[in-house]
N, C-alpha and C positions, 0 to 999 in steps of 0.2 A: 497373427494379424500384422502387417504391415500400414502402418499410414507416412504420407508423407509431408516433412514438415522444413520450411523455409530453413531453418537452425541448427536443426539437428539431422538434413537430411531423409534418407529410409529409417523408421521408427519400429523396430522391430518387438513384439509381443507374446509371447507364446500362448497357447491355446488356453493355457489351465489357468492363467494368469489374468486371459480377457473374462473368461468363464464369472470372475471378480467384477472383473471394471465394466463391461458392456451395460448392465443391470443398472450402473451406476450411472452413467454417461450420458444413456437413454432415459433417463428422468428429468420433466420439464426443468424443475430445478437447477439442475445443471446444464441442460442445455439456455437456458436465461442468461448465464456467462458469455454465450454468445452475444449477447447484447449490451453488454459492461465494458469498455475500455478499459485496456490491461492500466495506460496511463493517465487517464481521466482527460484532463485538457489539454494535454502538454501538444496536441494534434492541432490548436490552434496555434503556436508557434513553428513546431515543426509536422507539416504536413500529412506525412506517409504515415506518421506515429496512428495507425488508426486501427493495429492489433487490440485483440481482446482476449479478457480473462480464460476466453473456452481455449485459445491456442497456448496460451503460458500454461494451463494446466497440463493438458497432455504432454507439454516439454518437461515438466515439472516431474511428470508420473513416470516417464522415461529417462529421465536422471535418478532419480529414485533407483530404479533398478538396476541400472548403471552403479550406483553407490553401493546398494546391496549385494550385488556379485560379487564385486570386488571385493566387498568384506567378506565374502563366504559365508552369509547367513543363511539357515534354515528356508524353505523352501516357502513354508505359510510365513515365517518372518519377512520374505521378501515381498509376498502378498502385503502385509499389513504396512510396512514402510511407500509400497506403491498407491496403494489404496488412500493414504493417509496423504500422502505429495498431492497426487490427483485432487482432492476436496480442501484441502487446506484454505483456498480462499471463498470456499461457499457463501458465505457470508457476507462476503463486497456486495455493496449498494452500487447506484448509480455513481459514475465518475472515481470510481473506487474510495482510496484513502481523502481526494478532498471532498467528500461528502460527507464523511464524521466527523467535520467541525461542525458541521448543524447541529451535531445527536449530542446536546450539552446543556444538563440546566447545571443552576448556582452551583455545583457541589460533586456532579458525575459526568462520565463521558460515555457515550455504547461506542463500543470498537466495532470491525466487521468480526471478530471473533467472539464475541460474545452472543455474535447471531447463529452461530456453529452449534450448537447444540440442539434449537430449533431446528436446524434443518436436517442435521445429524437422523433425528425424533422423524421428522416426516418422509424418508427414503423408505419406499415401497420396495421392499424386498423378502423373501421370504425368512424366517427367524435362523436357518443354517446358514445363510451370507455373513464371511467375515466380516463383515461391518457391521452385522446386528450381533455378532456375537460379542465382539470387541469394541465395542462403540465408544464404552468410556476411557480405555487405552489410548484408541482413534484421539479423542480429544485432546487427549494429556501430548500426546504426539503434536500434535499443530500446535498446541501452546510451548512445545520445546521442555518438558517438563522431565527432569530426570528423576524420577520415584521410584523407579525398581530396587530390587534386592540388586548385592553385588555378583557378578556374574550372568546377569541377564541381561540378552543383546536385544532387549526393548531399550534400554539406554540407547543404546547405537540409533533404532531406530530415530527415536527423539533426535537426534543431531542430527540424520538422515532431513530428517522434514522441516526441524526449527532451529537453526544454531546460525554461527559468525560463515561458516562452511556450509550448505547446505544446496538440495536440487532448487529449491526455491531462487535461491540470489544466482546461480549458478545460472540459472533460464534466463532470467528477466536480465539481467547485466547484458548476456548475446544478444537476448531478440529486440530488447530495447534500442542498444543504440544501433542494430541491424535495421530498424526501422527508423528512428529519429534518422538515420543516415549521419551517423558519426561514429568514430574508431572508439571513445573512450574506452567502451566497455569489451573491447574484443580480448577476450580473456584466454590461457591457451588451457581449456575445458579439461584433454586428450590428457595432457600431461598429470594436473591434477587429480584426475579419477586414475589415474594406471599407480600414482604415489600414495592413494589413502592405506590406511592400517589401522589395526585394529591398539587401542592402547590402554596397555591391563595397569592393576594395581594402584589405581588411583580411588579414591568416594565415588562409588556407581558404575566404577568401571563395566564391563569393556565402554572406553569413551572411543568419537571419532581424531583421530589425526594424520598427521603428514608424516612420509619419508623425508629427512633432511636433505634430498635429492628434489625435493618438489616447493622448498623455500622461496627461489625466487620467483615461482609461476604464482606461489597463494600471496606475495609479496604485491605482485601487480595485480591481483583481482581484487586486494582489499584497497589497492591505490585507485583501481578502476571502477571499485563502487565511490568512492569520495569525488570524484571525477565525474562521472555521470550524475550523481544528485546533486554537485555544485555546478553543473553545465546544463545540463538534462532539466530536472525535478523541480532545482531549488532555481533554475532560470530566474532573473527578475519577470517577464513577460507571463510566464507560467505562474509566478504566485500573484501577478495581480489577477488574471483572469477565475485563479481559484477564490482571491479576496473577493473578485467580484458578483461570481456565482454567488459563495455564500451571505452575501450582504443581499443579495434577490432574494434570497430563500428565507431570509429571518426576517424581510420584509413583510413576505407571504404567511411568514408561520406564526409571527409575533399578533398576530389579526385577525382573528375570528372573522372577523369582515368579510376579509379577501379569500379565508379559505370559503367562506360561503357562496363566493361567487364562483367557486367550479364547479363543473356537472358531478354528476353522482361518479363515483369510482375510486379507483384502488390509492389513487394519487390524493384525491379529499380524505378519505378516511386516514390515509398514515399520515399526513399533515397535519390531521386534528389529534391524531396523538401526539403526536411530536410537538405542539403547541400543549400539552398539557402536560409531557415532560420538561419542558423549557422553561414552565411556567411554574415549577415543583408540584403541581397537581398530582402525577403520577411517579410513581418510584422509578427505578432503572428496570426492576425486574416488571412492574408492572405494565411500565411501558412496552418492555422486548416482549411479552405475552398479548399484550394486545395489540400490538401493533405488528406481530409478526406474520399477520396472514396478509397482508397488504403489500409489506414489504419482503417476503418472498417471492412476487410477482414483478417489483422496480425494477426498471431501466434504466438506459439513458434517455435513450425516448419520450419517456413518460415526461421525464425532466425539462428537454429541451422544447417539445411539445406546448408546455406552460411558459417559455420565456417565448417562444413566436409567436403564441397567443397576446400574451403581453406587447412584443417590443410591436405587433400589427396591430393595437389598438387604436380607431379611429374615432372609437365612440365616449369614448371620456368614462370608460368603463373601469382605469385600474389608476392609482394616482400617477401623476405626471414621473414622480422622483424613479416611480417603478418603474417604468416605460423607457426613462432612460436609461439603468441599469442593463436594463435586456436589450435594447438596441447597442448597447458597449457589447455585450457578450453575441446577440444572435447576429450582427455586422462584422465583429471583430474590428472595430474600429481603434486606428493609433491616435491616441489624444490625450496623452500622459506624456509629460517628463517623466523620467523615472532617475532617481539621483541616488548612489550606491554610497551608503552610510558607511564608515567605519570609526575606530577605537577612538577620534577626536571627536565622534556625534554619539558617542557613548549614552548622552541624558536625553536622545531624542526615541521618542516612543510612543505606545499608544494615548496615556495622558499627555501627553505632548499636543500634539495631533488634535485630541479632542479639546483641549484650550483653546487652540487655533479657530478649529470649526467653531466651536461657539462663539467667539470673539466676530469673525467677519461673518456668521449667518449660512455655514457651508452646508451641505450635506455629507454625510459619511462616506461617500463612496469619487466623491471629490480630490478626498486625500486620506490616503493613505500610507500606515507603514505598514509592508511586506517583510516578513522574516523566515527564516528555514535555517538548518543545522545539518548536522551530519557528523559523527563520530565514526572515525576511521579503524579505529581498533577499539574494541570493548574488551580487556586484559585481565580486566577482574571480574566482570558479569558474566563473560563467555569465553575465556580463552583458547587457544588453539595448541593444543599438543605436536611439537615435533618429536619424532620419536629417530634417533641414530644411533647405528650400531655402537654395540660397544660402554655408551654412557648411559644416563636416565633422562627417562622423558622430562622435557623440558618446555617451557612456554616459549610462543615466537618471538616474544623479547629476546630473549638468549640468544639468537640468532639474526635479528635483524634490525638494526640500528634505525631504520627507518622505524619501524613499530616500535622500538621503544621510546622514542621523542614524540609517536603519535599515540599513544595506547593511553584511553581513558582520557583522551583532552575532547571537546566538541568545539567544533568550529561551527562559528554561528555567521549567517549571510544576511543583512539587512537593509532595505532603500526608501526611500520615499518617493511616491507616485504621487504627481501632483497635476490634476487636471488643466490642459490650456486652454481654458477659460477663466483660471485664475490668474491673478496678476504675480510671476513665478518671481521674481528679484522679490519683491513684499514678501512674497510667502516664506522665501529661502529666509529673510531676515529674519523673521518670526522664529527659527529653527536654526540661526546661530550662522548658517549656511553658505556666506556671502560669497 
């Protein structure tokens, strides 16, 4: 089967291979990806950004095999590595990763992976489909888990699908900034999949790594993911518009009220759960159980749906503070300073902030701090094997001067947004700022 894709071109499949993924593709569940932004908001900053999860997977599932040939793995091992790329983000909610800052009471967080087993459980397929028979491999796979015996290229796989290298970051770096309409992420792909190898003799081996030939290409894909999340992801404009999404949303969920004023459906009922996790009523697992048939159905839609409802209220039907939230997000209105904090605003933070508000009478979505990170090298949680003739595999420290003054450090990006109907010199003062 061939499809054709902005990124990767003709997408080539072979028969025995779709035989797998069709079954899989073809379920509402996954076709719902259709309806999930790959990048959640970052489309109100940068326009065109308006790809979604269904297209990153199938780049995902076709890197995958791409990785798997190249290592020469078994034929059903290449099945289950593609299988495994392809679903790995089943899970994403509406607006992808900033929609799991809602899913948080006092003490836990649900990721979109922890929705993966539910859904895992619900794919209607007959019990000889590689994924019903491997299912719980499948899992251990998307969470990157190396538990094999030595000698088993199920390790491989797991790097295949979850690692510092993988089809996953490999996709989303091209199509991402192919769509925001910026170079950072343009990575040379070609080069990197012709250099992988296979790298023995280590805990869990066979692991994934590089030809010492392919140094400087994974040099710039790991400088071109830090690049894009601090350009891209971690944009100031992009993390106020996710602070402000989710300050609507814990509006709505914090309030038994307000969720009673929706009509009956899928969006009330996971909201009333989600106020009872928020609220420690219910567990994490109690929640993901009850709440999973609801939110195997969310959108964005659903989502945005409720702020038009909101930011179009004429009737005095939702409070005022809510109304302007969602006219900030459903207008995209510019009405912030936005002032980029660094190492001399070290003490200014969310207690910060929340002194402020209380002191002059503010509301929370007034002022805010916006934060994001990004660690450019993971050296000791995930490291990346060069293997060169002749010597022993070695970590990309050993080789690149740039990762090793970057590896294990996280860069953290922080600002303050401050509404222009505040009085902004007062406020700055308030926060040291002058």
């Amino acid at each position: 089967m061939l499809i054709n894709d902005a990124i990767h071109g003709v997408m080539k499949f072979d028969d025995g291979l779709m035989a797998h993924l069709r079954p899989i593709i073809d379920q509402p569940i996954f076709q719902r990806l259709r309806h999930v932004k790959q990048v959640g908001l970052v489309d109100l900053v940068f326009p065109s950004a308006t790809h979604t999860r269904f297209n990153h997977s199938l780049g995902c599932a076709y890197l995958a095999s791409r990785f798997a040939k190249a290592l020469e793995l078994k034929e059903e091992t290449q099945h289950l590595a593609v299988i495994s790329a392809l679903i790995h983000d089943i899970g994403h909610g509406p607006f992808s990763h900033a929609f799991e800052k809602l899913l948080c009471s006092q003490s836990e967080q649900v990721r979109h992976e922890d929705w993966s087993h539910e859904f895992l459980e619900d794919f209607d397929l007959p019990d000889t489909h590689l994924l019903k028979v491997h299912q719980e491999m499948v899992k251990n796979f998307i969470k990157g888990e190396h538990i094999y015996s030595k000698d088993s290229d199920a390790n491989l796989v797991a790097d295949i699908v979850s690692s510092q290298l993988d089809a996953d970051r490999l996709d989303y770096l091209l199509r991402d900034s192919h769509f925001c309409g910026v170079s950072f992420g343009e990575i040379d792909a070609q080069w990197i999949l012709k250099k992988l190898v296979r790298i023995e003799g280590l805990k869990n081996s066979p692991r994934l790594g590089i030809d010492f030939k392919g140094v400087n290409s994974v040099e710039h894909y790991l400088l071109a993911r830090r690049l894009m999340t601090r350009g891209i992801y971690n944009h100031s404009l992009v993390l106020l518009y996710e602070a402000l999404l989710i300050i609507f949303l814990e509006k709505v969920v914090d309030h038994l009220g307000m969720i009673e004023k929706l009509p009956q459906g899928i969006l009330k009922d996971f909201l009333e759960d989600c106020h009872g996790f928020r609220k420690n009523i219910l567990s994490k697992n109690d929640f993901i159980y009850r709440a999973y048939p609801s939110y195997r159905k969310l959108v964005d839609y659903d989502m945005w749906s409720l702020i038009r409802e909101v930011a179009s209220d004429a009737a005095g039907k939702w409070p005022r503070d809510l109304i302007d939230v969602a006219l900030l997000l459903y207008t995209r209105q510019k009405v912030y300073k936005i002032v980029r904090l660094n190492q001399r605003h070290k003490d200014v933070d969310d207690k910060t902030a929340q002194k402020v508000i209380k002191k002059y009478g503010l509301s929370n979505w007034q002022l805010i701090v916006l934060k994001g990170s990004v660690a450019t090298y993971q050296d000791v949680k995930s490291p990346l094997y060069i293997k060169e003739q002749g010597r022993e595999v070695s970590d990309l420290t050993k080789h690149s001067h740039i990762m090793h003054y970057l590896g294990g450090q996280e860069e953290q990006y922080r600002y303050l947004a401050i509404h222009h109907d505040l009085n902004t010199p007062e406020i700055l003062r308030e926060f040291g700022l002058e």
